[in-house]
C-alpha positions in Angstrom: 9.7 -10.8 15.2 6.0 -11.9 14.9 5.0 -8.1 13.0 1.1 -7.6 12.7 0.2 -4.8 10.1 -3.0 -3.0 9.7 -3.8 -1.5 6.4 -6.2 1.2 5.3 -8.3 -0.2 2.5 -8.4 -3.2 0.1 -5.2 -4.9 -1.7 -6.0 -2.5 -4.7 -7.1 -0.4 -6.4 -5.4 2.3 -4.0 -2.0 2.0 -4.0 -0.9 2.3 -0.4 -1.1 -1.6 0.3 0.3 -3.0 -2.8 3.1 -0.1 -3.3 4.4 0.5 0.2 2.9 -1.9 2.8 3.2 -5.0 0.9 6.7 -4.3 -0.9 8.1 -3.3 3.2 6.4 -6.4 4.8 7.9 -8.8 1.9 11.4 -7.1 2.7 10.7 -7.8 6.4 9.8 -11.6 5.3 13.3 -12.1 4.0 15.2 -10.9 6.5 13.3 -13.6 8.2 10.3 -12.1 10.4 7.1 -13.5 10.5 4.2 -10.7 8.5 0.9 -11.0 8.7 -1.3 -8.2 6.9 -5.1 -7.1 7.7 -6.9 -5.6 5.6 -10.6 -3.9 5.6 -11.4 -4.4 2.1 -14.7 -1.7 2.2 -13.5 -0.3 -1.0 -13.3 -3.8 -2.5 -15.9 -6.1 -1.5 -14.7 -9.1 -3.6 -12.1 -9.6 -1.2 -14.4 -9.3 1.7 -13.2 -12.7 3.4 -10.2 -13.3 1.9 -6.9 -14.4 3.0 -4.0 -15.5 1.3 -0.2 -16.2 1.5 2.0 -14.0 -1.2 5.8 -14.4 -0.6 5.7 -15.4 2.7 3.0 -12.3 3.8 -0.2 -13.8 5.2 -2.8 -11.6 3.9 -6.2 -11.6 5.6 -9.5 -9.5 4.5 -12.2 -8.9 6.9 -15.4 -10.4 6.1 -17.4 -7.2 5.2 -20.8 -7.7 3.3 -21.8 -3.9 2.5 -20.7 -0.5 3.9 -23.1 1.0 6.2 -22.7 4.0 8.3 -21.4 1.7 11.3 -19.1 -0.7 8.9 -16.0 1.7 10.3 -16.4 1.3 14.0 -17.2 -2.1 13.5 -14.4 -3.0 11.3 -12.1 -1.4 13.8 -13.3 -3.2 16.6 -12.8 -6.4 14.5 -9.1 -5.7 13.2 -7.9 -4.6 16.8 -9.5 -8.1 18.1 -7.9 -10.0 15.5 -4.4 -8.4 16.5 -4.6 -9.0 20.0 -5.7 -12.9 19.3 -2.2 -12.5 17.0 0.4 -11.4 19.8 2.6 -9.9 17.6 5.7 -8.4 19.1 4.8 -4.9 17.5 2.0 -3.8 15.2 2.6 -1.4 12.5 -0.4 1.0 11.2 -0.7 2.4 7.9 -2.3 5.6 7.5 -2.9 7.7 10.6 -6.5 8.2 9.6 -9.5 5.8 8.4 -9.9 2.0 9.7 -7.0 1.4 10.3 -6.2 4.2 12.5 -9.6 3.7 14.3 -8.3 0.0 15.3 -4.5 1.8 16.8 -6.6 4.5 18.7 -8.5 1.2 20.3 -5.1 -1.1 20.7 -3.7 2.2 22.1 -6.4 2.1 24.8 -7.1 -2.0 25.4 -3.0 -3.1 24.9 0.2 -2.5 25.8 1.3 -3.7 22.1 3.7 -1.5 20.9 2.7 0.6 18.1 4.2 2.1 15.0 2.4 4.6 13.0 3.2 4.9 9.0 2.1 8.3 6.9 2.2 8.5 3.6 0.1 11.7 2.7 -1.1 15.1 4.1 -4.5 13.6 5.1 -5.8 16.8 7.4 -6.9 20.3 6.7 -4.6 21.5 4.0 -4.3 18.0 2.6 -6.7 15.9 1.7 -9.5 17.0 3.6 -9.9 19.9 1.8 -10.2 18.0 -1.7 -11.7 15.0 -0.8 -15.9 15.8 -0.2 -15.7 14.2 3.0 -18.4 15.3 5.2 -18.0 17.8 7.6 -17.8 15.7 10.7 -16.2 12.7 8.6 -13.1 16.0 8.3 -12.9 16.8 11.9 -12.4 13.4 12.6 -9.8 12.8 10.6 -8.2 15.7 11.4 -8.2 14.2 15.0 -7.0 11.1 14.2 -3.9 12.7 12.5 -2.8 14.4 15.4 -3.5 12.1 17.9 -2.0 8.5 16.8 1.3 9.5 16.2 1.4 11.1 19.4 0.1 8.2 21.2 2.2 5.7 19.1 5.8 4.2 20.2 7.3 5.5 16.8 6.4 6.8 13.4 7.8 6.0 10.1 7.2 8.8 7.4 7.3 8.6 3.6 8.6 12.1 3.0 10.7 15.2 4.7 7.3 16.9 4.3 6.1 14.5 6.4 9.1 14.1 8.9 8.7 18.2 10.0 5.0 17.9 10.3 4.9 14.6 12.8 8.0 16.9 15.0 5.5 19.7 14.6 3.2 17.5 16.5 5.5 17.4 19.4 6.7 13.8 18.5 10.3 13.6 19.3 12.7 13.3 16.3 14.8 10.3 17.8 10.8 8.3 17.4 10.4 9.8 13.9 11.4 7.1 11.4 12.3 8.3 7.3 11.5 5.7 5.1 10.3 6.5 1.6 8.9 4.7 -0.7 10.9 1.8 -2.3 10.1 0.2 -5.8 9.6 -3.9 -5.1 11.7 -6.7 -6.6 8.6 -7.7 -8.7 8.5 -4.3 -10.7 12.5 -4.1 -11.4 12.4 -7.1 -12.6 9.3 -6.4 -14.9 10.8 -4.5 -18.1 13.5 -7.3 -19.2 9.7 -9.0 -19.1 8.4 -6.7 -21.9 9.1 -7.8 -25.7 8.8 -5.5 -28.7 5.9 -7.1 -29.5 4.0 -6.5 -26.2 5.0 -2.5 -27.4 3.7 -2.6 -30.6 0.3 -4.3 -29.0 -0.4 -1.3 -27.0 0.6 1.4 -29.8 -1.7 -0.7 -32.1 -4.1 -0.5 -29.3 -4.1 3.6 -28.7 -3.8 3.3 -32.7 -1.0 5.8 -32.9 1.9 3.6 -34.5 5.2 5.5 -34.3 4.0 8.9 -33.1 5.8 10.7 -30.3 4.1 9.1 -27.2 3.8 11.1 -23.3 2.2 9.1 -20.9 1.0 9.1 -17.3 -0.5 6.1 -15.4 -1.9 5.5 -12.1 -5.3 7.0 -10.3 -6.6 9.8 -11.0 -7.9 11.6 -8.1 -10.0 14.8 -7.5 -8.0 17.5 -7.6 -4.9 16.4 -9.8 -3.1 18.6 -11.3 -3.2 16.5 -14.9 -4.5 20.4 -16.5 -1.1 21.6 -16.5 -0.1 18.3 -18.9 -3.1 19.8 -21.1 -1.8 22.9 -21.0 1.8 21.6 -21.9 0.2 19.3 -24.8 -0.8 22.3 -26.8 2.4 23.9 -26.9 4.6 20.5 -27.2 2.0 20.1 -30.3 3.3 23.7 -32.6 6.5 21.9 -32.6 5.9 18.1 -32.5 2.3 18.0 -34.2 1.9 13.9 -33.7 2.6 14.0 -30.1 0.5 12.3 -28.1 -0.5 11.5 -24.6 -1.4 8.5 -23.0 -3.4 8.9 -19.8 -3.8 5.5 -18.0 -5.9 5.0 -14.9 -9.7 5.9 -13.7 -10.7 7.8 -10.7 -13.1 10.2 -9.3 -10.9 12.9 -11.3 -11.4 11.0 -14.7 -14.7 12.5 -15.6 -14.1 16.4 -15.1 -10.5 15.5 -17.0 -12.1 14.0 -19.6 -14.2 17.8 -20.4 -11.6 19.5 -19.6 -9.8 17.5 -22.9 -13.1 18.2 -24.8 -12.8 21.9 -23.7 -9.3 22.5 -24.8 -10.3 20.4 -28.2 -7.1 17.7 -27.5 -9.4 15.0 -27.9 -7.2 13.1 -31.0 -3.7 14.1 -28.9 -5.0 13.0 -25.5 -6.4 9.4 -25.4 -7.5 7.9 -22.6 -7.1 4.0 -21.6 -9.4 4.0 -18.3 -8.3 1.2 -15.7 -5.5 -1.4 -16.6 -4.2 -4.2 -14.8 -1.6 -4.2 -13.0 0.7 -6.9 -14.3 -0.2 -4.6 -18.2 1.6 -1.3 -16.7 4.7 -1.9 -17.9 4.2 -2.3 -21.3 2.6 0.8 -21.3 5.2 2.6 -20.2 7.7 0.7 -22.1 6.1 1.6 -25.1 6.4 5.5 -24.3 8.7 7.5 -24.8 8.5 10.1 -21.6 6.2 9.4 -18.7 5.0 12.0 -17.0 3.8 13.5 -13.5 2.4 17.1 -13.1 3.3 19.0 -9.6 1.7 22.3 -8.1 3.1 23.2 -5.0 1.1 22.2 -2.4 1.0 20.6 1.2 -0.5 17.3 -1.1 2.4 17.4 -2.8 4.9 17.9 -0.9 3.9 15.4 1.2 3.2 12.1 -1.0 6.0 10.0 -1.9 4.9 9.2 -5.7 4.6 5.4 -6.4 4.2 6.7 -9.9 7.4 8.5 -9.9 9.3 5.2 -8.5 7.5 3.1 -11.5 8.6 5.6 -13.6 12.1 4.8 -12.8 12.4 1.3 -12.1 11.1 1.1 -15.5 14.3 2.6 -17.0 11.6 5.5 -18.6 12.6 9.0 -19.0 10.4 11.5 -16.9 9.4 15.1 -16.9 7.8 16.0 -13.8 7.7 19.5 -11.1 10.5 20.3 -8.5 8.3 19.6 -5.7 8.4 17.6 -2.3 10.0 14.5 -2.5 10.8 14.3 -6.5 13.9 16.0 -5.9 14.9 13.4 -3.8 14.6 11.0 -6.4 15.5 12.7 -9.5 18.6 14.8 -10.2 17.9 17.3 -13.1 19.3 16.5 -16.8 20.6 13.8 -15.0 17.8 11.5 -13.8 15.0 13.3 -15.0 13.5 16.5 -16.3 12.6 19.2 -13.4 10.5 21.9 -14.0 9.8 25.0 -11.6 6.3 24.1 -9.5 3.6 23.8 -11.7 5.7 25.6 -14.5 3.8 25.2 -18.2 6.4 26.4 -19.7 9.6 24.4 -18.7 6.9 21.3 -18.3 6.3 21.9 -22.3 10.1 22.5 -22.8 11.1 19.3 -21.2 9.0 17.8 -23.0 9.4 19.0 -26.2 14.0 18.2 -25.6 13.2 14.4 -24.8 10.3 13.5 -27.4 12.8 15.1 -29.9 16.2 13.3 -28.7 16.1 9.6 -28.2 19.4 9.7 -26.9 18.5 12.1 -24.1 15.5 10.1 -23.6 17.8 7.1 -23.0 20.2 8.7 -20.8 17.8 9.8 -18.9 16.2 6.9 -18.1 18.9 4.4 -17.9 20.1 7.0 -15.0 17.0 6.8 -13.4 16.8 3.3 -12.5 20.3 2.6 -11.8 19.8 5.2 -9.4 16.5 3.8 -7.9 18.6 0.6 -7.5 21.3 2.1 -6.1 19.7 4.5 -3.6 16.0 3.7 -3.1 15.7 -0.1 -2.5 13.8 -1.9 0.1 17.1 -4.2 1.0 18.9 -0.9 2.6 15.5 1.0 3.9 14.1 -2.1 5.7 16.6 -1.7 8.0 15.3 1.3 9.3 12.3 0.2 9.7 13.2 -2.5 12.2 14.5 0.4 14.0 11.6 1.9 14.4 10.2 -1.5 15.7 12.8 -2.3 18.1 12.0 2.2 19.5 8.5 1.0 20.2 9.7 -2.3 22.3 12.1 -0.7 24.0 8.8 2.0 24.3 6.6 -0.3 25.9 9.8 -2.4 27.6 10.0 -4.9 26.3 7.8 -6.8 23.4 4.5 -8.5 24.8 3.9 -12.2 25.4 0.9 -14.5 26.0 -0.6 -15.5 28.8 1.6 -18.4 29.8 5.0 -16.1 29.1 5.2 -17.2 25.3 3.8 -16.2 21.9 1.7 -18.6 19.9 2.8 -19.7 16.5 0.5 -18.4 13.6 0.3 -22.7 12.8 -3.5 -22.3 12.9 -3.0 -19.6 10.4 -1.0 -21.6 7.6 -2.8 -25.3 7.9 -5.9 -25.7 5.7 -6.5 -29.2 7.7 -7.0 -27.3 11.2 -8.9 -24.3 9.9 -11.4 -26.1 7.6 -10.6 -23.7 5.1 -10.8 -24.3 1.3 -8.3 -23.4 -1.2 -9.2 -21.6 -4.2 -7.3 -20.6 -7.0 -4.7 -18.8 -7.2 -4.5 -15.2 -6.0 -3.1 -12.5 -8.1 0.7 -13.0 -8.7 0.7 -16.6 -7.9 -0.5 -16.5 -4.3 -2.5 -19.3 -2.7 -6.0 -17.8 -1.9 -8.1 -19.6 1.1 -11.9 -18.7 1.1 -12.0 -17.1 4.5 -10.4 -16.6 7.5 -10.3 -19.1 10.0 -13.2 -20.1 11.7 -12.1 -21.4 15.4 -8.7 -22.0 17.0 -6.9 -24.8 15.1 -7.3 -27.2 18.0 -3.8 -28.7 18.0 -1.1 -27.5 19.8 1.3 -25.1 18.6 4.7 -23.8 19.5 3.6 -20.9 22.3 1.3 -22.5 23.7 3.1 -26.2 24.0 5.9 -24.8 25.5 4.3 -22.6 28.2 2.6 -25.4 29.3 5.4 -27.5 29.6 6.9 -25.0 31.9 3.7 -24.4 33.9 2.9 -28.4 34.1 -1.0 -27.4 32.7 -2.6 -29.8 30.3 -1.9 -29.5 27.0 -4.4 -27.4 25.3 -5.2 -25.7 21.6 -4.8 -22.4 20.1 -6.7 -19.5 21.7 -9.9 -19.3 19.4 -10.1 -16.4 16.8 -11.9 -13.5 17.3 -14.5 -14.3 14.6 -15.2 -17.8 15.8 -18.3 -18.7 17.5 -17.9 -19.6 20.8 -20.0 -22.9 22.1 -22.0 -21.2 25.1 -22.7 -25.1 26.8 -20.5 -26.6 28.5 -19.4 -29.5 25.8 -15.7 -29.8 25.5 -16.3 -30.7 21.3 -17.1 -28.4 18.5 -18.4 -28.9 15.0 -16.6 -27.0 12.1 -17.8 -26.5 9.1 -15.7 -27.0 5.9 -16.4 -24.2 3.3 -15.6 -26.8 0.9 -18.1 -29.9 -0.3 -18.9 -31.3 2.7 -18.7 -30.9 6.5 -16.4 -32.5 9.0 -16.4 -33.0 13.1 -13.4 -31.8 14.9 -12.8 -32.9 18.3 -10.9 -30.7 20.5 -10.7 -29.7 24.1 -11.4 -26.0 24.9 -8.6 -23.5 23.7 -6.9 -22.0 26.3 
């Protein structure tokens, strides 16, 4: 299948792209579909332009300069544009709300391209709406936009049971309702036979702690985490290990009223904080702990994510202490997998803490359990599968997958050829990728495998590529175009109009 997916934000640093979409679409690569990813990158403007090929997934960044009050709409308008000029045989969106829900509610209204909605949060009123300062009009939207695109899309995949029972409370039908949690990628279970003693004595020499008891959490730290009741924990953990420590990794809008709250409760030589790491240093941060960590109250937030953390935390063979909320008891097992307090429970937090900082051996039970059940149970080699289901729902949906005009779909050739774009390769990406320096600027001009072979059948004259969304269109009559090369120089092409 030719599978066009929409994300919310930027490749990082919010985890929904890199930790769900990307891991699913490079599953979907291997069993041999064709991926391409968009992305509005407003919360990360140095990819603004971007595109690149990582593992098979073409990644493309929309060209935005600055965020204005109207970047949104016209983002939308830009990444449902950009699909269409794709005829993909089904488009997946990520997040019900945002950009990338604004382009489904306009493919919903200008297509007949079969849609699949993904959730992976509580986003509306009792969610994050009511954490988030969003303002108030921003909130009613969303709110909105939650309800109505899974509605009006041809399936839904869902992260959590949370979020199963709210999209049938919705009046989506179950049979369309799709459970596909979160999955840890082949990249990160491959990572900690990649980490050397000496990469975990760099980071203890780093938080200048040597060989004391180390807790740590890492990922972002949002407003309204519930990172207090590891505080809280931390001083009773401390009357019976006294050179415990915890290791909080990440930034966020939560990291300054976290960072008084420390000063408040005088933990500032136990708690230590790292601020933002790279991605490819996580795991010998948590290879040099000895518990990670993940605080839960019980709330609709919460019982509605699908922790990334949590699946890191697991992959990476670490022992864990976390709540009995939402979808951790999916993943973990108590005294089996993990360490399962009561919701938002001091008390057993500081207790489970306290049993695995003081018994190595439970500490490597624990966590040895943990992955081989992550890689037994949670991979995305089994889920992927239902995922294509919920692809081919929404073609049978719409009856049948869409095609050009001419009865076939174009090739994404014009896509994957630096020679017919006039783009310029840069260096590489992060993890290896090839980047490009923007996205194409016209139709490639040479005929590719859709169109070639429609007009074979139809006996019209051969013709090019239809030309992308973006590309300026010559308003005279002239059959030949100039391109310009983003490279050194500038080059003519000569091509006949696309079709």
């Amino acid at each position: 299948m030719n599978i066009v997916m929409i994300g919310p934000f930027a490749f990082a640093p919010k985890a929904t792209v890199s930790a769900r979409t990307f891991p699913m679409a490079q599953a979907l690569v291997r069993r041999g579909h064709r991926v391409t990813l968009l992305l509005p990158p407003y919360d990360n403007l140095q990819d603004a332009g971007q595109s690149w090929e990582r593992e098979g997934v073409q990644i493309h960044n929309l060209p935005i300069r600055r965020v204005t009050a109207v970047t949104p709409m016209v983002a939308a308008v830009r990444l449902a544009a950009l699909t269409r000029w794709l005829r993909p045989d089904v488009v997946h969106i990520f997040k019900p709300v945002g950009y990338a829900a604004l382009a489904g509610m306009i493919l919903r209204h200008t297509s007949r391209l079969p849609l699949v909605t993904d959730t992976d949060d509580w986003e509306g009123t009792g969610g994050w709406n009511s954490v988030n300062p969003y303002p108030w009009h921003w909130r009613r939207f969303f709110d909105l936009q939650e309800r109505w695109l899974p509605r009006h899309s041809s399936a839904v995949t869902v992260a959590s049971r949370t979020l199963e029972t709210q999209v049938w409370g919705m009046g989506v039908p179950p049979r369309q309702v799709i459970y596909v949690p979160n999955c840890p990628g082949p990249t990160f279970l491959s990572r900690r036979t990649q980490v050397s003693e000496s990469d975990k004595g760099h980071v203890r020499s780093a938080l200048g702690i040597g060989g004391a008891p180390l807790a740590i959490y890492v990922g972002h730290i949002v407003r309204g985490n519930d990172l207090d009741l590891a505080l809280a924990a931390m001083k009773r953990v401390l009357v019976q290990i006294p050179t415990a420590r915890l290791a909080i990794v990440g930034a966020g809008d939560g990291l300054a009223p976290l960072r008084s709250l420390v000063a408040d409760e005088g933990l500032d030589g136990t708690v230590l904080f790292t601020g933002w790491v790279e991605h490819h240093l996580v795991p010998a941060y948590l290879a040099a702990a000895d518990v990670a960590i993940y605080p839960y109250r019980d709330s609709l937030i919460n019982r509605a994510k699908c922790s990334i953390k949590i699946l890191e935390y697991m992959a990476m063979g670490q022992a864990i202490v976390t709540h009995r909320v939402g979808q951790n008891v999916e993943y973990l097992e108590h005294e089996q997998s993990g360490i399962l307090a009561d919701p938002g429970d001091v008390e057993g937090f500081a207790e489970g803490l306290i049993a695995v900082l003081s018994d190595p051996g439970l500490a490597a039970r624990l966590g040895r359990n943990a992955r081989e059940r992550i890689e037994r149970r949670f991979n995305w080699e089994q889920r992927i599968e239902d995922v294509e289901r919920a692809y081919g729902i929404a073609c049978a949906d719409e009856q049948g997958c869409p095609t050009n005009h001419q009865g076939t779909r174009p090739t994404l050739d014009c896509l994957s050829s630096n020679d017919r774009t006039g783009r310029t390769l840069l260096p590489a990406a992060p993890g290896g990728a090839s980047a490009v320096s923007s996205l194409p600027l016209e139709g490639c001009g040479s005929p590719c495998a859709g169109c070639t072979a429609g007009m074979r059948s139809s006996g019209s004259p051969t013709r090019g590529c239809p030309p992308a969304p973006w590309a300026r269109r010559d308003r005279a009559s002239s059959t030949s175009q100039t391109a310009r090369s983003t490279g050194s120089g500038s080059r003519r092409v000569e091509r006949s109009r696309a079709c």
